[in-house]
N, C-alpha and C positions, 0 to 999 in steps of 0.2 A: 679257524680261519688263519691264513698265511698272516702275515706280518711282511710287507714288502721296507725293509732294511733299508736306509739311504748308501748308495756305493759312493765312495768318493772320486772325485773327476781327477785328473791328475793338474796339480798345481800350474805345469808349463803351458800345456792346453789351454787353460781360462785365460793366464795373464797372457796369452797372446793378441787376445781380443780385447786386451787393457781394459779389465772389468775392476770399476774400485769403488766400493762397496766396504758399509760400516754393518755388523750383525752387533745389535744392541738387543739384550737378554737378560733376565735378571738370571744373574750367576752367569756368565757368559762373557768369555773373553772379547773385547773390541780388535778389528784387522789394526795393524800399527800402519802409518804412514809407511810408504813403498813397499807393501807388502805383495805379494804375490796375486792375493785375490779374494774373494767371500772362501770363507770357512765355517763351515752349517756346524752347527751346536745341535746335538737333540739328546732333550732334557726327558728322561724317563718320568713316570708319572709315580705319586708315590706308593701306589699300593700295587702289590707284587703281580696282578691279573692281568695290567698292561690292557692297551682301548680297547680289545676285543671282550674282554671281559667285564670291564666298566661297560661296553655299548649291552649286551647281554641282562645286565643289573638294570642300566636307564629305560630300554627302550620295554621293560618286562613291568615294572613300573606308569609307563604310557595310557592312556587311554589309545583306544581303536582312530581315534580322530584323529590323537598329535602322532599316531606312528603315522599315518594315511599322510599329514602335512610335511614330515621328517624324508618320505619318497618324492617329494615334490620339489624342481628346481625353475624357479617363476623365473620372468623379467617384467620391467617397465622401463619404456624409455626416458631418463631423466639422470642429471646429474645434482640435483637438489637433492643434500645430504637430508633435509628435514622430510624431504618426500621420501627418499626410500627408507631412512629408520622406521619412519610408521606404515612402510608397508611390510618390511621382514615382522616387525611388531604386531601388526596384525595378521599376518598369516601364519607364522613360526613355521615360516617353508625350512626344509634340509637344505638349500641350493641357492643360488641366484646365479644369472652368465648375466657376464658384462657384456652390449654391442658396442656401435660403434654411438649409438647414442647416449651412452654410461661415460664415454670416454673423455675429459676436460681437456684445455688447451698441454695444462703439463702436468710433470709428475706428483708433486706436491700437491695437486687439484686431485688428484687420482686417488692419491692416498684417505683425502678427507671424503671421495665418495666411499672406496671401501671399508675404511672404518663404521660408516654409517650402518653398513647393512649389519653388525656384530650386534644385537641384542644384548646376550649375554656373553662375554670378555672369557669367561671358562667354556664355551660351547659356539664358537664362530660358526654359523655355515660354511657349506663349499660354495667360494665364489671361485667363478670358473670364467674363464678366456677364454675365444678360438684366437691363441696367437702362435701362428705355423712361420709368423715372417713372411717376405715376399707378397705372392697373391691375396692373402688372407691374412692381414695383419691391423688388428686393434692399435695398438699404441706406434703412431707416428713417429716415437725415435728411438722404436728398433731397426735399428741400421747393419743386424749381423747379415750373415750370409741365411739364404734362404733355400730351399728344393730347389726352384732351376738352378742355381749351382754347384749347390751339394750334390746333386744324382752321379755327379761327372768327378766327385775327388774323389777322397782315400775316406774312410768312417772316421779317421779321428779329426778330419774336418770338421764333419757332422757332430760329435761329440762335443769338439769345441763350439760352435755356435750354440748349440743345445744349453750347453750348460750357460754363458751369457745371455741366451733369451728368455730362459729361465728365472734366473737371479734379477731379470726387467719385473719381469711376472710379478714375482717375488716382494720385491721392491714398490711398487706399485700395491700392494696386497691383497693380489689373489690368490690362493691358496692350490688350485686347479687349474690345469692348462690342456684345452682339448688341441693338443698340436703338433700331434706326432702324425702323419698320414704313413697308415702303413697302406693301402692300395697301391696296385704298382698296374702300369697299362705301357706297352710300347705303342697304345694310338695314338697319332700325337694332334690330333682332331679332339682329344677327351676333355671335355672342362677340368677330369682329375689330373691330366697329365703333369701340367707345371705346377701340380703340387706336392704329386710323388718324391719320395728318394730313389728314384730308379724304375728304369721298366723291366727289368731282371730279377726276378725274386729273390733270386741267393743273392745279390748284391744289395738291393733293396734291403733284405733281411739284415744285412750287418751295419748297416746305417742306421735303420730302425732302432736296432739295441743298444747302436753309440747313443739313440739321443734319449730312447727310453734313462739308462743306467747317468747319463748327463745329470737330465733333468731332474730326479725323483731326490736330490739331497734339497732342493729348493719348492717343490710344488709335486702336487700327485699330478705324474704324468698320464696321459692318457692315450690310447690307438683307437683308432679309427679311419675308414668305417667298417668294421667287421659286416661281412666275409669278405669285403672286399668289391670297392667299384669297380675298381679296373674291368671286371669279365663283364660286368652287365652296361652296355651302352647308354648313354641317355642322363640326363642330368634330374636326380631327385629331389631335387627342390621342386619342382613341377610334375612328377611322374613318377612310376619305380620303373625302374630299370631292370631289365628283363635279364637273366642269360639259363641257356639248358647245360651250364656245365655240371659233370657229374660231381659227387663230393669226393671222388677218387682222382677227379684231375685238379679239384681242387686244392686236396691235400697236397698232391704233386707241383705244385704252382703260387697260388693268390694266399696261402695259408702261410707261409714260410713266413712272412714277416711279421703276421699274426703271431705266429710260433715263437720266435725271434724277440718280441718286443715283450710277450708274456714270460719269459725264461730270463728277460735282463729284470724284470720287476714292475711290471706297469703297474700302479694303484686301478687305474681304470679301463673299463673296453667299452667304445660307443659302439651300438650296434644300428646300421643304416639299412633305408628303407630297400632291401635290393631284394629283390625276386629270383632268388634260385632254383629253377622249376623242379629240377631232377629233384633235390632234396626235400623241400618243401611251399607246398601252395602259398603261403603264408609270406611275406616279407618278413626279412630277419628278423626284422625288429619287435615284428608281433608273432614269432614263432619259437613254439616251446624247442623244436628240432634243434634249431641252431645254437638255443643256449643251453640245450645239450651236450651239445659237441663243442661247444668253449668248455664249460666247466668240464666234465668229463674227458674224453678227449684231449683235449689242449693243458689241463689243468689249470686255469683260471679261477682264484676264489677271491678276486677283489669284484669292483663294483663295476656292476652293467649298468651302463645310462642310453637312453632312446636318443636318436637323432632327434633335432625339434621335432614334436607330433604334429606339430602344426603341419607340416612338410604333407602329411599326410591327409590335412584338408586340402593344401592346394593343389591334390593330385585333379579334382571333381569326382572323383571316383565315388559314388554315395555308401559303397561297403564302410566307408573312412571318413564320412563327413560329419558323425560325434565326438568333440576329442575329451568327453568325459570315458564315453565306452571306447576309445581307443586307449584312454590312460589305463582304465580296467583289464586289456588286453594285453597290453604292456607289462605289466606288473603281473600278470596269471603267468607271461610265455616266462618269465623268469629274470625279468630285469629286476633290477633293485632303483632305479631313479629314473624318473620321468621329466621329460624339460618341455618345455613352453616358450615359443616365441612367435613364430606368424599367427596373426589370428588376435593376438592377446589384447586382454583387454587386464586392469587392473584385478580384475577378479576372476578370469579365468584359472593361476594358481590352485586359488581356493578354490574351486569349483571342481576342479582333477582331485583336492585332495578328498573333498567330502563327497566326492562319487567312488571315490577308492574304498572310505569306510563303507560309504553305504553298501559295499556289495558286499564289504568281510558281514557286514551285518544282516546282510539277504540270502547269505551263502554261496553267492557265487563265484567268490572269490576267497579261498582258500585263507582263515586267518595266519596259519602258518606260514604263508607266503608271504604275506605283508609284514609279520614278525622278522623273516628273516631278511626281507631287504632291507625294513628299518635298521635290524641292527648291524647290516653292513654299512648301510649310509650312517651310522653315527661310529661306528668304528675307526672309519675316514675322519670324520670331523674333529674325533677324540685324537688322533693319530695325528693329522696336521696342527693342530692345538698344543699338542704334547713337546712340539721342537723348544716353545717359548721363544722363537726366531722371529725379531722385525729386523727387514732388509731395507734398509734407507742409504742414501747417497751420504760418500763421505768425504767433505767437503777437503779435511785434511791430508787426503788418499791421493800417491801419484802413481798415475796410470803406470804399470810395468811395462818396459819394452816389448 
C-alpha cells in the first residue's frame, strides 16, 4: 500500500493568510513568536514496518465483528462530550463526520468534542469534516477564500487557502477533511457549480492538486465525488443523477481532476451516488466497475469511503431502501469505508457494521474484502496518529504580513 508522504506548502503561501498556529508534540519543536506559520512534524512510528504493516498485524488479529466496525464511519447529532465518548465506546466505529450539529459556538468547544470521540489515545478514529469553505462549510470562522473564488485565480491561490483551511481542520481535531471537490461543470444551474474549482478540467485539475498536496501535511485530504457530478445533472442528495457519458469521454474530461488530485497524494477518494450508464448500471458507489478503474486505472491505493448511504435511502427508490444491504454492497463494489448520516439513528453504525460481519459469515461477502478495507482504514488511522501533531491556537503567535 502507497504511503501518501505530507509535501510541504511553501512558507510564503501560508503566512499570507496569517495562519499562527502552535504544533505541540512530544519531541516536537514549538512555531516561535512571528514565525512564518504551522510547521507539521511527522514522528515515524518505532518499528521499522511503518502503519501499513502495523494495520496488516492489528487488523489480522481482529475478530470478523471489530474489523466489520473498523469500515464504519457513524454520526449522532450532539455536542455532549459524554454523549459521544460512549457512543465511539460502544461501537468502536473506524470513522465519525462531524455536521453542523457536532459543531460548538468556538474553537476550544470543538476541540473538547473531538477529543471525546478518541477511545484509545494510540488508535484515534477518522474523524472527518466536509469543510470545502464557502457553500459547504462546518466551522463558522473559516473565513479563507473558498471555490467561487478560487475557480477564477492562479492554483497557488488555491494552494494557499487549502493549506489555512486545513491547519482550522487540524486545530479543531479532525484528522479528515472531505473538502476537496474535484467535479468540475460549466452549468452554472448545477447545485455542484459554486463548489467546483473550475468548470475546465485541465484548469480545475491544477487547483485540485494545489489543494490536495496543500492539505495532506495537516489532515488526510480527500476528492470528491468520484467520477464526477459535473456530467450527471440532478442533485444526489435526493436522486442519482443520470449521465450516458462514455468512459472514453470521461477519461478525456471529468477524470482530469480525479487524475490530478490522486498523483498530488489524496489519502482518500469519496465515491458519489452517480449513474454512469455507458460504464456501469450500478451507481459508483455500489459498483465494482468504477473502483476498478480508480484502483487500476488511475492508480489509487488509499481509502474509498461511500458518499452518506443514507443519500441512497432518500432517493425512494426501493432497490436502496436497506441501508444494512446497501452497506454490504458498498463494501463488495470495493470501498473500504462506509458512512452514515441521513436516516441515522444512534444505532444504525452498529447495525452496517454487524450486517457487514454477518454476510463475511454467510459468505456473501467475501472475507478477504472486509480484510483488506479494514486494514486500509486502519492504515489511515495509524498514519494520522503517527504525526503525534496537536494543532492549537497560539496565543504568543503574530500573524505574519
Amino acid at each position: 500500500m502507497r504511503r501518501h508522504l505530507p509535501v510541504r506548502v511553501a512558507a510564503a503561501s501560508v503566512s499570507a493568510l496569517a495562519i499562527s498556529v502552535l504544533l505541540i508534540s512530544t519531541g516536537a519543536a514549538s512555531a516561535a513568536p512571528g514565525s512564518a506559520g504551522p510547521r507539521p512534524t511527522v514522528v515515524e512510528p518505532s518499528d521499522a514496518g511503518g502503519p501499513a504493516a502495523r494495520a496488516v498485524k492489528i487488523v489480522s488479529d481482529m475478530s470478523t465483528a471489530q474489523q466489520a466496525s473498523n469500515v464504519v464511519m457513524g454520526h449522532i447529532p450532539s455536542t455532549d462530550p459524554a454523549v459521544l465518548s460512549s457512543y465511539m465506546a460502544e461501537s468502536a466505529l473506524g470513522g465519525f463526520i462531524l455536521m453542523g450539529a457536532n459543531i460548538p459556538a468556538d474553537e476550544a468547544a470543538l476541540r473538547a468534542v473531538t477529543a471525546s470521540l478518541t477511545v484509545d489515545p494510540a488508535l484515534p478514529p477518522l474523524v472527518a469534516i466536509d469543510q470545502e469553505g464557502g457553500y459547504v462549510s462546518r466551522l463558522p470562522w473559516d473565513q479563507f477564500p473558498a471555490s467561487s473564488v478560487l475557480k477564477d485565480r492562479p492554483a497557488a491561490d488555491t494552494a494557499a487557502a487549502f493549506a489555512a483551511r486545513a491547519s482550522l481542520v487540524a486545530r479543531g481535531g479532525a484528522n479528515v477533511n472531505f473538502g476537496v471537490i474535484a467535479d468540475t461543470t460549466a452549468d452554472t444551474s448545477s447545485f455542484i457549480y459554486g463548489r467546483s474549482l473550475g468548470a475546465d478540467p485541465t484548469a480545475a485539475a491544477d487547483r485540485v492538486a494545489a489543494a490536495v498536496t496543500a492539505e495532506e501535511p495537516f489532515v488526510a485530504s480527500t476528492l470528491k465525488h468520484f467520477p464526477g457530478h459535473g456530467a450527471a445533472p440532478g442533485d444526489s442528495h435526493s436522486l442519482i443523477p443520470r449521465t450516458d457519458k462514455s468512459l472514453e469521454e470521461w477519461q478525456r474530461s471529468d477524470a482530469l481532476p480525479f487524475v490530478a488530485g490522486i498523483d498530488a497524494g489524496a489519502s482518500m477518494l469519496m465515491f458519489g451516488h452517480l449513474d454512469y450508464a455507458a460504464v456501469d448500471a450500478q451507481p459508483a458507489s455500489l459498483s465494482a466497475r468504477w473502483h476498478e478503474i480508480a484502483r487500476e486505472d488511475l492508480g489509487f491505493d488509499g481509502v474509498m469511503v461511500t458518499d452518506d448511504l443514507g443519500m441512497l435511502q432518500s432517493t425512494g427508490i426501493p432497490e436502496y431502501a436497506d441501508p444494512v444491504g446497501n452497506a454490504v454492497a458498498a463494501i463488495a463494489a470495493g470501498n473500504d469505508l462506509v458512512m452514515t448520516i441521513a436516516h441515522s439513528t444512534p444505532e444504525t453504525a452498529g447495525q452496517l457494521a454487524a450486517g457487514i460481519a454477518a454476510a463475511v459469515e454467510a459468505g456473501t461477502l467475501p472475507a478477504d474484502r472486509l480484510q483488506d478495507a479494514a486494514e486500509r482504514v486502519m492504515a489511515l488511522r495509524l498514519e494520522r496518529a503517527a504525526s503525534g501533531a496537536v494543532w492549537a491556537p497560539c496565543a504568543d503567535c503574530t500573524p505574519a504580513p
